[in-house]
Steps between C-alpha positions, in 0.01 A plus 500: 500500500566794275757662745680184515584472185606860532702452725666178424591670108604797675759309733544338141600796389708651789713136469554529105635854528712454802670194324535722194635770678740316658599286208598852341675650776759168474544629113557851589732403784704250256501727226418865563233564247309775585188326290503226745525761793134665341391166493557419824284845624265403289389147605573599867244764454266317349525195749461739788168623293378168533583384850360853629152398325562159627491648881240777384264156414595297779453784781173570382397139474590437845491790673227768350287243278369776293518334174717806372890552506550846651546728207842636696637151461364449156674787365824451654551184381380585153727789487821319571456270264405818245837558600636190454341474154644804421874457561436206278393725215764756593779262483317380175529847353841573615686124320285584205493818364799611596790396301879377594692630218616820586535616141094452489484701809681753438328557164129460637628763762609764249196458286273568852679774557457629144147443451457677888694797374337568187131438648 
C-alpha cells in the first residue's frame, strides 16, 4: 500500500511539472524571456525526477518485490530534480540581485573592481 501511494504522488508529480513546463515554454516562445526559458528547465527537470522514481517504484513493485527502490534509480531521480530546484534558485538569484539600470551597474562594477585592487 505504501508504494502505491508512492507511486501514484510520484506520477502526481511527473504530471504537475510537465504541465508547468510546458505552460512556460508557451511564455518563452510568445515572449522571449529568458526567465521563463529557466523555468521551463527547471520544472522539466524536476518532472522527469519524479516520473523516473515513479518507474524506479513501480518496477520494483512488480518486477523485483524487494520492498526497496534501487538506490541507482533513487538517486537519479533525486538528482534531476536537485537540478531542477536549482535552476529555480539560479534564475531567482539572477532577476534579483542583479540590477537593470545600467548606471547602478556600472557603479557596483567599479567599486568591485576597487575594493579587488586595493585588497
Amino acid at each position: 500500500m505504501e508504494f502505491l501511494l508512492e507511486i501514484i504522488l510520484n506520477f502526481l508529480g511527473l504530471a504537475v511539472g510537465l504541465v508547468i513546463a510546458t505552460m512556460s515554454y508557451v511564455g518563452y516562445k510568445n515572449t522571449g524571456s529568458p526567465t521563463l526559458f529557466r523555468l521551463t528547465i527547471a520544472f522539466f527537470a524536476i518532472g522527469i525526477g519524479f516520473g523516473i522514481l515513479a518507474i524506479g517504484y513501480v518496477l520494483d513493485d512488480f518486477n523485483f518485490q524487494t520492498g526497496n527502490i534501487n538506490r541507482g534509480i533513487s538517486i537519479l531521480g533525486v538528482a534531476s530534480q536537485t537540478i531542477g530546484y536549482w535552476f529555480i534558485a539560479f534564475s531567482h538569484t539572477i532577476k534579483t540581485f542583479f540590477p537593470k539600470s545600467r548606471r547602478v551597474r556600472i557603479t557596483s562594477g567599479f567599486i568591485y573592481f576597487v575594493s579587488i585592487r586595493f585588497n
